[in-house]
Residue, then its C-alpha position, 0 to 999 in steps of 0.5 A: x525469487x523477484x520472477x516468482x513474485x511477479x509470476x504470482x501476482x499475474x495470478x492474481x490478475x487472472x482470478x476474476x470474479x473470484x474477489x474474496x478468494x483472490x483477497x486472501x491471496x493478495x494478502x498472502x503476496x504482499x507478505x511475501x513481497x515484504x519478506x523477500x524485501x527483508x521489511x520484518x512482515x507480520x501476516x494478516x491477524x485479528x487483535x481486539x475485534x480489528x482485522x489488520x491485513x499486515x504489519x512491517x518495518x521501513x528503516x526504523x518506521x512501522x507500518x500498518x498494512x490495508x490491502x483491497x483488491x475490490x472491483x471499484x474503487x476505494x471510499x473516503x470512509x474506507x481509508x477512515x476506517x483504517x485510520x482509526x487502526x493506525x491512531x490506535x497505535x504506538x505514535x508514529x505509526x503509519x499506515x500503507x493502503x493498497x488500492x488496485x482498484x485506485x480510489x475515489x476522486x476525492x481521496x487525496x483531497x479529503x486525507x490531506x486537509x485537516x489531519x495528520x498525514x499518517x496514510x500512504x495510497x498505493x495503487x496497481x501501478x504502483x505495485x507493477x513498479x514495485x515488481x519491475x526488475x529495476x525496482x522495488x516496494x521499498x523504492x516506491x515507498x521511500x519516493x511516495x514517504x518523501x513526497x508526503x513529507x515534502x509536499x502533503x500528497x498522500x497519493x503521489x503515483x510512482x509514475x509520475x516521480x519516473x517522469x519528473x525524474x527523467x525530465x531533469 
């Protein structure tokens, strides 16, 4: 099933121009991604005016999912949006937004002051990882939860903990 997945989403990449078509489709994979995770995954649905991209459960935690496969990268304004969908929700609710494109400079910086943490930023590298055959999204988000707790950083790429890792 890991293999389908992995042949899916190079699909994905093949698509192009075809940015709404493969958005749909990306929301599709990731639904897939989660269940074969056994992460409890609801689809993409509409609920009072909101359009949320997924919904899913990580050791005991629930997640709101926002899933963009734009040519250029995620705003500020883009994350706030979604933000204000997670602060609509049950207390302790949070939230995974998934950038292929990445994001702006400032993302990290802005999301980390002032406020409540309550957004992780995943990016396509960490999704390849996610895909790798030693790894999974899980993996990646329990690292990226633990570095948020820890240290603030809501962009903590999946790379970097791999070479932190091997340093030691």
């Amino acid at each position: 099933m890991k293999k389908q997945l992995q042949d899916k989403f190079n699909q994905l990449k093949s698509l192009g121009k075809k940015h709404q078509q493969r958005g749909y489709e990306f929301e599709k994979f990731i639904f897939d991604l989660l269940e074969y995770e056994n992460l409890s995954p609801s689809p993409s649905y509409r609920y009072r005016g909101e359009q949320i991209d997924g919904f899913f459960e990580f050791e005991n935690r629930f997640f709101l999912l926002e899933a963009k496969w734009w040519r250029e990268p995620v705003s500020v304004s883009d994350i706030y949006v979604f933000r204000a969908k997670i602060e609509g929700r049950l207390s302790g609710t949070l939230g995974v937004f998934i950038s292929m494109a990445g994001y702006t400079v400032e993302v990290p910086t802005v999301l980390r002051y002032g406020k409540e943490i309550n957004v992780i930023l995943f990016n396509k590298k960490d999704m390849e990882f996610a895909l790798a055959d030693n790894c999974s999204f899980g993996t990646v988000l329990k690292t990226k939860l633990r570095r948020a707790a820890q240290h603030g950083d809501v962009y903590y790429p999946f790379g970097t903990h791999l070479i932190l890792t091997q340093a030691r």
